[in-house]
Structure formats: C-alpha cells, structure tokens
C-alpha positions in Angstrom: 103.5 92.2 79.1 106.7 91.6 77.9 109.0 88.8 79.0 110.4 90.8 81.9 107.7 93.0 82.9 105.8 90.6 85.3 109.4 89.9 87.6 110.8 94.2 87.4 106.4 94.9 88.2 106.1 92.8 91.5 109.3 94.3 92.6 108.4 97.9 91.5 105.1 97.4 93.4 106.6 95.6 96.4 109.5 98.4 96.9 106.6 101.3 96.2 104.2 100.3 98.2 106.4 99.8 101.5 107.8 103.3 100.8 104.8 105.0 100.4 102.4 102.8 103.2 105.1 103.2 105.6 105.8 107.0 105.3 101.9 107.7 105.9 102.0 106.4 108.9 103.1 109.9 110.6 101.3 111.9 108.8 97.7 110.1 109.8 98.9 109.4 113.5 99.9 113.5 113.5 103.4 112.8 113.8 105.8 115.5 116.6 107.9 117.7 115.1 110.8 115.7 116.1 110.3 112.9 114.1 113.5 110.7 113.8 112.2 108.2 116.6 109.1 108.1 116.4 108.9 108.2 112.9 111.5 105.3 112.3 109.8 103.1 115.5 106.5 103.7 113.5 107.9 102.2 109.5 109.6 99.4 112.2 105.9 98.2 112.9 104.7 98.6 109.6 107.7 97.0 108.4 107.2 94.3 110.7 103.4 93.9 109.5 104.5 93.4 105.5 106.2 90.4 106.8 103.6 88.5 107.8 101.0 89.4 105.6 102.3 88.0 101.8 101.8 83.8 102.7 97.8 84.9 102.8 97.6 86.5 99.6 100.2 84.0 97.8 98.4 81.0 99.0 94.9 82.0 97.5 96.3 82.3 93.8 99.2 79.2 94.0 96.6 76.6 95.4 94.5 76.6 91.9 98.1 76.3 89.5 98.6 73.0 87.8 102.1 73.2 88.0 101.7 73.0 92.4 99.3 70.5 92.3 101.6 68.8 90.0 104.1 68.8 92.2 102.9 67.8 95.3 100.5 64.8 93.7 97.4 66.1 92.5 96.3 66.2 97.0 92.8 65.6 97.8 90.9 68.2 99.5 91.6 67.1 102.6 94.9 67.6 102.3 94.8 70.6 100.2 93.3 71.8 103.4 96.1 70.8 105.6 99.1 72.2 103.5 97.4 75.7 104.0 96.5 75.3 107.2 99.8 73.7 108.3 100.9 76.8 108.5 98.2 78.0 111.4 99.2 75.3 113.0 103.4 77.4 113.3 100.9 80.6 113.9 99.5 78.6 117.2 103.0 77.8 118.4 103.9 81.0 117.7 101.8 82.6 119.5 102.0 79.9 122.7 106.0 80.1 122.7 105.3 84.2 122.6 102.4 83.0 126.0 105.8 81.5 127.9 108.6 83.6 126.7 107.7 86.3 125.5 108.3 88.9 128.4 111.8 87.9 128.3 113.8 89.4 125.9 112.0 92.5 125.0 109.6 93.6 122.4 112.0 94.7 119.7 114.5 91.2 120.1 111.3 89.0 120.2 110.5 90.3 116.5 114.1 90.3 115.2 114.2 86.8 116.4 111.0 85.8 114.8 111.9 87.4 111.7 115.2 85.1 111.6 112.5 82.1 111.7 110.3 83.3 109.3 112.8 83.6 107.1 114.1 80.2 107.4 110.2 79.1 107.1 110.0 80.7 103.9 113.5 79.6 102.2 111.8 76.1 102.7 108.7 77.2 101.5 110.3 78.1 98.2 112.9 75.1 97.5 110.0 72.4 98.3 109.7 69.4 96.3 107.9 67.1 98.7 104.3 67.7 100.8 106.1 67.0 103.8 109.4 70.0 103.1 106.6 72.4 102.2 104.3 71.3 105.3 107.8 71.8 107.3 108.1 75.2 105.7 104.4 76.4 106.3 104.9 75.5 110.2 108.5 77.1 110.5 107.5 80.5 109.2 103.8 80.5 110.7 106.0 80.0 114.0 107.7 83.6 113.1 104.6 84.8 112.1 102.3 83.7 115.5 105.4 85.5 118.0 105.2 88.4 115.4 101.2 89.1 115.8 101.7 88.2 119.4 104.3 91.2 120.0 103.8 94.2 117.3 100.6 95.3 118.7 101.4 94.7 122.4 104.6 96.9 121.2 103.0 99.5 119.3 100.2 100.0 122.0 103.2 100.5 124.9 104.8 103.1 122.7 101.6 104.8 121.6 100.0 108.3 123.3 96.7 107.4 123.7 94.9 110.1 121.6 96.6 108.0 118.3 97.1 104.4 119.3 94.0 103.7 118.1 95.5 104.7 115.0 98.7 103.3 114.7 97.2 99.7 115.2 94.8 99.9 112.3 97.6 101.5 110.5 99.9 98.6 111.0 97.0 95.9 110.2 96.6 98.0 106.8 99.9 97.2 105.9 99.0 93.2 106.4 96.2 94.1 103.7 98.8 96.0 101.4 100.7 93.1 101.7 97.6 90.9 100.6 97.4 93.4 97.8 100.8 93.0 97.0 100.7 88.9 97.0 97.6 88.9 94.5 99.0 91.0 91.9 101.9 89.9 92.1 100.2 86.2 91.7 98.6 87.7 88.9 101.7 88.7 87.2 103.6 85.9 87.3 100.5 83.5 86.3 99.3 85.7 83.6 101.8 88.0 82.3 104.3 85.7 81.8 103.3 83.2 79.1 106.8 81.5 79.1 106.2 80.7 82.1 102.9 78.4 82.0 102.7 75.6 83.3 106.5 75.9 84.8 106.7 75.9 88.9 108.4 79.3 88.8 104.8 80.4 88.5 104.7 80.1 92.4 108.2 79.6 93.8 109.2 83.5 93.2 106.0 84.6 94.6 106.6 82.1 97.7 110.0 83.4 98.0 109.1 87.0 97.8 108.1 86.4 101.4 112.0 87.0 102.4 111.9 90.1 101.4 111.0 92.7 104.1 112.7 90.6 107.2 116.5 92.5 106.1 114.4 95.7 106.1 113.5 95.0 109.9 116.9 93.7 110.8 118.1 97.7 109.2 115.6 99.5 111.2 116.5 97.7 114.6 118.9 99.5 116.1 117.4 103.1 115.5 114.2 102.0 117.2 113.5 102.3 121.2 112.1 99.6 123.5 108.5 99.4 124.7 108.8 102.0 128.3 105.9 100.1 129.7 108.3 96.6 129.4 111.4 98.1 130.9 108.8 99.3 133.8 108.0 95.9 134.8 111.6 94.6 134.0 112.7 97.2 136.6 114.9 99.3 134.6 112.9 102.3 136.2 115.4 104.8 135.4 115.0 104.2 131.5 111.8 104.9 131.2 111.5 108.7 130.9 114.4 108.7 128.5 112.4 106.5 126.2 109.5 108.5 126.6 111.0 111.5 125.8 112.3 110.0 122.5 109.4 109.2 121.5 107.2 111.7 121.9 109.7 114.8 120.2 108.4 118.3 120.3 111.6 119.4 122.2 110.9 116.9 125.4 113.5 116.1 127.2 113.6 113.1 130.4 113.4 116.0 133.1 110.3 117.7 130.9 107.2 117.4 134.0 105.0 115.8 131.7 107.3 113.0 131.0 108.1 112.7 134.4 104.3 112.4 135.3 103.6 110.3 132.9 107.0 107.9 133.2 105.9 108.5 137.2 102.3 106.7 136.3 103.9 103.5 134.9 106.5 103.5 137.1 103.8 103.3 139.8 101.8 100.5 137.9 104.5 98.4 137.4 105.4 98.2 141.2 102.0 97.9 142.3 101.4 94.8 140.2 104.7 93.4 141.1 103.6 93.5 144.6 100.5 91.2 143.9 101.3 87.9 144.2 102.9 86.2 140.9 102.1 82.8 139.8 100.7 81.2 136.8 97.3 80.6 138.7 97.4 84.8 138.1 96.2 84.2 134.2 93.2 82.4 135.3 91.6 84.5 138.9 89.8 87.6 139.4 90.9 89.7 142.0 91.7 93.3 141.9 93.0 93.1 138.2 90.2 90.8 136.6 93.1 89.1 134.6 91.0 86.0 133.8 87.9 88.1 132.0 90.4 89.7 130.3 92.1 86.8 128.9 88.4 85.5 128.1 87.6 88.6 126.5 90.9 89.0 124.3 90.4 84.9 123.0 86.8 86.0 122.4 88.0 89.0 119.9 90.3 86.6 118.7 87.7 83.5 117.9 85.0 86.1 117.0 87.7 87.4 114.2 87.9 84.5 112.1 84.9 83.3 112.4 83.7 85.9 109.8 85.2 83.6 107.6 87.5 86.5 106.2 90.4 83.8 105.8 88.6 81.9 104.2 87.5 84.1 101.4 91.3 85.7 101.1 92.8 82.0 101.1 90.7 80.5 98.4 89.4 83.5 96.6 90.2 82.2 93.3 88.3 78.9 94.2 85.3 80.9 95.0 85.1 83.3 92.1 85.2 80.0 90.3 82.5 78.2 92.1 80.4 81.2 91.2 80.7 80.8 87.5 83.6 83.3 86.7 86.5 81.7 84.5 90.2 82.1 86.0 91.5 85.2 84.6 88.3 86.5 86.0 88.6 85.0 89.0 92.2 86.3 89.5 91.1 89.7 88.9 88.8 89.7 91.2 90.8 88.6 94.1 93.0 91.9 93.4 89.8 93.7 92.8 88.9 92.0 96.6 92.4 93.1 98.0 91.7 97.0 96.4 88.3 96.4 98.6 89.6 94.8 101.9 92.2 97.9 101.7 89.9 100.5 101.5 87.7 99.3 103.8 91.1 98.5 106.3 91.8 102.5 105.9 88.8 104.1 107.2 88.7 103.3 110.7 92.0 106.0 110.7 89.4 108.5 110.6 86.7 107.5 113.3 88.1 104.6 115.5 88.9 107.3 118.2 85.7 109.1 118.0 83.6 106.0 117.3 85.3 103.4 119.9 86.1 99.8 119.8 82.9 98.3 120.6 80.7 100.2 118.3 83.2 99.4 115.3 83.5 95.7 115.8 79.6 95.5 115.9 79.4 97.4 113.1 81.4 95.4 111.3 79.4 91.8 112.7 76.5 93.2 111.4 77.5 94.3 108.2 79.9 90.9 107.3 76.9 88.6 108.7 74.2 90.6 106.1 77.2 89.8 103.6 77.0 86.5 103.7 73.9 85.7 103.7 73.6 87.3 100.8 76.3 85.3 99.0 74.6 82.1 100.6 71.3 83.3 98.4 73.2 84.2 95.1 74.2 80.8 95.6 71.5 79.2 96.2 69.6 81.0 93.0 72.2 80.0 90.8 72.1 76.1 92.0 67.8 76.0 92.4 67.7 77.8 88.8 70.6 77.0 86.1 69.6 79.7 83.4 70.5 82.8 86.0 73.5 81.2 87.1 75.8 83.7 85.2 73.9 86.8 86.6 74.0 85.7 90.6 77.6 84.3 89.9 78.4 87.7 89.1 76.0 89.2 92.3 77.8 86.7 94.7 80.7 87.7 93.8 79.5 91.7 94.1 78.8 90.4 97.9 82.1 88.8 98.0 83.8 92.2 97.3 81.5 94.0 99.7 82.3 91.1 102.5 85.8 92.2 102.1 85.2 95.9 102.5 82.7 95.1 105.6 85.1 93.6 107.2 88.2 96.1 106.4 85.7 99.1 108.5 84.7 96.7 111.2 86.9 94.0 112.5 89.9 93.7 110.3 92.4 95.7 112.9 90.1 95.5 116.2 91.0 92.1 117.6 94.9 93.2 117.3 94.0 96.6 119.0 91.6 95.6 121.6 93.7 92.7 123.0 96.6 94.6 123.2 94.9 97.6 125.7 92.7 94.9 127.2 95.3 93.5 129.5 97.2 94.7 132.6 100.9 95.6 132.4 102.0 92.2 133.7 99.7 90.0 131.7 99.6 92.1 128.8 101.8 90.1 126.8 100.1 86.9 127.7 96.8 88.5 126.7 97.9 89.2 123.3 99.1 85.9 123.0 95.5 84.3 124.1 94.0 86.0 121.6 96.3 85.3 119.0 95.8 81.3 120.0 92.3 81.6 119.6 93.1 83.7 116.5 95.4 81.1 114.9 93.5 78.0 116.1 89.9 79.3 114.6 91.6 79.9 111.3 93.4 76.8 111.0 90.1 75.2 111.6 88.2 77.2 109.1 90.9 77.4 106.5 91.2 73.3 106.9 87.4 72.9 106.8 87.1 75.3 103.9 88.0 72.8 100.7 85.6 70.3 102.2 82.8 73.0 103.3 82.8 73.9 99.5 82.6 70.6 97.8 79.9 69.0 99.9 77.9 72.0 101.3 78.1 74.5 98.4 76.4 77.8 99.3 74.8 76.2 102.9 78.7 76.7 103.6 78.3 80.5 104.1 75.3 80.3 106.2 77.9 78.7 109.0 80.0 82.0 109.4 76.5 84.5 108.9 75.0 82.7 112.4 78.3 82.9 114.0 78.9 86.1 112.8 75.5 87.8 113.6 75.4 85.8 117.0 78.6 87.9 118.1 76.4 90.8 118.8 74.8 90.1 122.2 78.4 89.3 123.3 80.0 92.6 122.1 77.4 94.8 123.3 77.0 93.2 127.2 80.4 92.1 127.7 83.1 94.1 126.3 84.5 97.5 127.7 85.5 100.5 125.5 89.2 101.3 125.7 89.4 104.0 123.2 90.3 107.4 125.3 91.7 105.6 127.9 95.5 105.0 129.0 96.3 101.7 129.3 96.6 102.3 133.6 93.4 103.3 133.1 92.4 99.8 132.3 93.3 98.5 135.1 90.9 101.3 137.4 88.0 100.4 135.3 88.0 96.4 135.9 88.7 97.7 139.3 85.5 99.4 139.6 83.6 97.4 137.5 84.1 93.7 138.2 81.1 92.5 136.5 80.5 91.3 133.3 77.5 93.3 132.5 78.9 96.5 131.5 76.5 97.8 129.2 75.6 100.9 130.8 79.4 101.5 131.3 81.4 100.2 128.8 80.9 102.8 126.1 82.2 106.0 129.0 85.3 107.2 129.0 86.9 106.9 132.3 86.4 110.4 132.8 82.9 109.9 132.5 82.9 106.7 134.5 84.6 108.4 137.4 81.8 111.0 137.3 78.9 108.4 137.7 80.8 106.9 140.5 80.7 110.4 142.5 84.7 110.9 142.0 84.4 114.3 140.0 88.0 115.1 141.5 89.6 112.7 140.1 88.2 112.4 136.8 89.5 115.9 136.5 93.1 114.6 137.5 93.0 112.4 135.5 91.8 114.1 132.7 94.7 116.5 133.3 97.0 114.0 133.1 95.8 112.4 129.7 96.0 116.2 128.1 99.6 116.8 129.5 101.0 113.9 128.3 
C-alpha cells in the first residue's frame, strides 16, 4: 500500500459496506411493494446499529500498539482492563437512564438523543492525552450506546409484522458485526499499511474517530422515519396508530384498510387494558395477570447468559489471544479480520431459519456449540503449555477453535438476547424489559472484559474453562424456563403468560399460540386468531 491507500480503503469500505448491508435488509425481510417507509425506517435501524458497533472492533487491535500504551503510561493489566471496560460501565447507565426515561420521548427521539452523546463520547475518545479524558470518553459514548441497544430492538420489534421480525432483529445485530468487520480492517490498515505511520498515535486516533461517522447518517434519515404504533398506543395518541400502520406496511394500505383497522384495533385494545391495571413501580417486580417480574428475570437471564460465552472477550482482545497462542502480530491481526469474516457469516444465517427454527432451539444451539468451542481452545492450550515442541501446531488449532467460536456464536446467540427481550415483555413494560436485559448485558461484559487481562496472565488456558461451564450450564435453563415467541404477535405474549403462569413450560413453550390454544380446548379461538395473524 501506498501512502494513501490505508486512509481512502477504510473509507471506501466504511461507505460500501453501509450501502450495501443496509439496502439488503428489504430484500431478506421480503420488503411491500411500497417501500419508501418501510424501507427507509428499516436502513434507520441498521444505521443506528453501525453506530454502536465500531468501539468493539477498534479496541481489540489499538490495546496491543506501542504508541497507546505510550501514551497512557505503559497501564498495568488491571488497568488495561478498566480503560476497556470503562466504557460498559456508560453501556450500564445507558441502559438504566433508558430503565427510567425511556418511555418518554419516543423511540425515534431517544436514539437521535443518544446518538448526540455518543458522538460527544467519541470526539473525546479521539483528542485523549490523559487515562482519565479517555476513561471520560469511553463512559460518555458507552452512555449513547447502552440507551441505543436499550431502544432499537424494542423499536424495530413494535414496527415489525410478525412473520419477519424475527428477521429484522438479526438483521440489525449483523450490521453491529459488519461494523466489527469494518473496525478490524480498518485497524489493520492503518497499523500495517501505513509504514509512515509506525509508531505515531495516528495509528489509533483516526480509527477511534471513525466512530463519528454514521451518527449524521441517523440524524438524515430521522425525519422520513415513523414512530413505533405500539408507543403511541400506550401514550394515547389512539387515533395515530392506523396511520402509522398503514405506512408501514405498503402494498396499497391505507388507515381505513380492515386489516389495519383490526390490527391498529388489537393494540389499541392492549394498551387500554394494561393502562387499567394498576401502575406503580412495584409492577416491574409482581406476578399477576401479566407475569411482568418472570419476564424481567427471563430477559436479564438472556442478557447474562449472552456474555457469558465470553464472545467479548475474544472480539476485545483478539489480537492478545492469537498472540498467546503463538501467532506473531501481523498474524494475529489477520486473524482477528479473518474472526470478524467468521462472526459475520455465522451472524447471517439465522435470516434463513430463525422463524422456522424458533428462539429457544437457536439459543441452545448456539450454548452447545460455543461451550464445545471452548473447551476445545482450553485443550489446545493446555497441549501447547504441558508439551513445548507442538506448541506451534495447537497455537494454530486453538486459534482454528477461536474462529469456529466466533461462527458458533454468530448462528446461535449473537442476535437472540436483542430479539427475545424485546417480544418478551408486555406493552407497558416492554421498554423496561429491554433495558433489564441490556443491564445484565452491559454489567456481565464489563466484568468479563475487566477480568479478561488478568484471567489470561495468571490462569492461561484454565481461563476458557470459566465461560465452557457457564456456557454449557445455560442449557437446563433455556430448555425448562423460556417460552418461544417466534410466530407470535407481541399481544400474544401477554395470553400466553396468562395461561401459563408457571415456570415449567417445557411441554409448552416450543407451540405456537395457535397450537397452545388447541391443547387448552379453545379451537375457536386459535382459529381467530390465526385469522388475524394472516390478515395482518
């Protein structure tokens, strides 16, 4: 590469791939004919997604450069650890502030607003010359970032027709791994493409300030976009919601079509049905008709169960682990994009079977198939430390495992905890849901990210052990526990914790609620309902 190439390549590839990830997104979520709003509300989300998705990518590359270390004295691993996980530490107040406020102003302002702080975040990021501006930084734009997870699926989901909003939500936690694909080559550009600039802290302030990019593109696409019907429901702007429906779904609908006046009807109904309930914030934490507490216990769950792959962990400090396998650091750069390629690939597939397949199947797949994954890491490494001479060939089979971890996870749990959380919860609570399980998102990777540096000095390859017992031990939890939401409106949700207030829903769970009304004796109004969920 020339002197230029590695700054016009990242920009090339940053510009390219939002055009072309964002632009798929109708075509695999079978897009209406009448595509201006739905199509342009569908690149908002994506949109939305690249922005939060380059500081995990950056970080794993920037950490290992002479020229940061340099500049923030030479930290210890300890805090090493803390400067990257400062910035789960913004996610978690994010996502509380999203918890309190976030019904408030609507889905669309709450990410417009969060962009304006992750923005500010990153600008600080960038201009750093102190541990104590960056750690500022890191906080201010994981602040954006927790309100942004917090409200894009809970946004997406409301907008969605059932049959693809399965779809759309791993679509939109692709683009997060696009944007991980993005950040790694782009590290790889700037730290090995551009020899003039070795050793000098450009090396990681343009790919830190490339974070600012996508926020204007949100800001552009705002006023074309339509607010979640389902929000103004429960806001009481009643008359709205057919309108908003009928923009969104195209093919010629209009608000006095009778499907969109059933269906606009239906959450018009929920949302004064739960408004009548009593309203307090005892509500997050009882039973009752709408079972909000097991819900918020089962969305925190999806978000725990999530990180405790270790999956930030691996995308974080790639580079350090390639290395600790044996690999030298061009090597190990490549293979963190090779890892990317991988974690995108695998993020794709569930496009094609997460509707047939179901939640629950998928996430246990995917527990399975990361907990095999690393164990078998744990056992490359602990051949390579019990016998020095075949260190080079299980360096190279660890990191094989590594790559494979990262595809496991792309087909299994990569988009589930973002999905599931956001159909898990009732109307009312729904936002509050989504933020409980982005808490328990953000607060189990800011522990695992901070552990990590330490977890790899002093424990080695026993360190990879810890997330294939918690991994594997998932299992019991997902199979008993959890309910399937694919195939189900989200009103439906609330009939089925209606009917089945238990926590042992095995023989249930995986029924659609057609099929649950037929064990319950109700064939007459499975078939309504089934109607309903065809006309709409």
């Amino acid at each position: 590469m020339d002197g230029n190439t590695g700054f016009f390549y990242s920009w090339r590839c940053v510009f390219a791939f939002w055009l072309v990830s964002n632009f798929t997104v109708p075509i695999f979520c079978g897009r209406p004919p009448k595509f201006f709003h739905w199509g342009l509300s569908s690149i908002f989300y994506e949109t939305v997604n690249h922005t939060i998705c380059s500081d995990q990518g950056v970080m794993g590359g920037l950490i290992s450069l002479e020229s940061f270390t340099n500049r923030f004295d030479n930290p210890s691993p300890g805090m090493l650890g803390f400067m990257v996980a400062s910035y789960d530490i913004g996610c978690l107040a994010g996502a509380l502030a999203a918890f309190i406020w976030g019904d408030r102003c609507g889905r669309r302002w709450a990410i417009i607003y969060s962009c304006m702080v992750l923005l500010v975040g990153a600008a600080l990021q960038t201009s750093a010359y102190w541990k104590a501006m960056y750690i500022v930084g890191r906080i201010v734009a994981g602040v954006g970032v927790g309100c942004i997870s917090v409200t894009v699926p809970i946004y997406a989901s409301e907008c969605a027709h059932p049959s693809w909003r399965g779809k759309l939500v791993v679509l939109e936690t692709t683009m997060v791994i696009i944007g991980i694909a993005i950040s790694n080559f782009t590290n790889f550009g700037f730290v090995f493409g551009r020899p003039e600039l070795d050793g000098t802290e450009a090396q990681w302030r343009i790919p830190l300030g490339l974070q600012m990019i996508f926020p204007p593109f949100v800001f552009a696409l705002m006023p074309f976009t339509v607010e979640s019907p389902r929000w103004l429901a429960a806001r009481g702007r009643h008359g709205e919601v057919a309108h908003v429906l009928a923009r969104l779904q195209g093919q010629g609908s209009t608000a006095e079509s009778p499907h969109i006046q059933e269906q606009a009807n239906i959450i018009v109904q929920t949302a004064i049905h739960e408004a009548e309930i009593e309203s307090s914030w005892k509500e997050c934490f009882s039973g009752g008709e709408l079972q909000n507490f097991r819900r918020l216990i089962l969305a925190a769950t999806t978000g725990f169960l999530h990180q405790a792959t270790g999956i930030n962990v691996v995308i974080y400090y790639a580079p350090v682990i390639f290395r600790q396998v044996g690999l030298d650091d061009r090597n190990s750069f490549i293979l963190s994009c090779v890892g990317s390629i991988c974690f995108l690939l695998g993020s794709v597939l569930p496009i094609f079977y997460i509707e047939r397949l179901g939640r629950r199947k998928t996430m246990m797949m995917g527990a399975v198939t990361c907990g095999l994954c690393m164990g078998m890491i744990a056992c490359t490494g602990a051949v390579g430390a019990n016998f020095p001479e075949r260190a080079i060939a299980t360096g190279w089979a660890g990191a094989a495992f590594i790559l494979l971890f990262q595809f496991c996870f792309g087909i299994g749990w990569n988009s589930m905890n973002w999905l599931y959380s956001s159909e898990i919860g009732s109307l009312r609570m729904r936002n509050k849901t989504s933020a409980t399980q982005c808490l328990f998102h953000w607060g189990t990777n800011f522990l695992t990210v901070m552990v990590a540096p330490s977890g790899f000095a002093y424990l080695e390859w026993k360190f990879y052990l810890v997330w294939m017992a918690v991994t594997l031990a998932a299992i019991p939890f997902l199979l008993f526990c959890f309910p399937e939401t694919a195939g189900r409106s989200l009103e439906q949700m609330d009939e089925f914790f209606k009917r089945y207030p238990q926590w042992n829903i095995r023989q249930v769970a995986h029924k659609t609620f057609t099929e649950s009304a037929v064990v319950e004796g109700s064939e007459k109004e499975a078939a309504t309902v089934h109607h309903s969920e065809e006309r709409v």
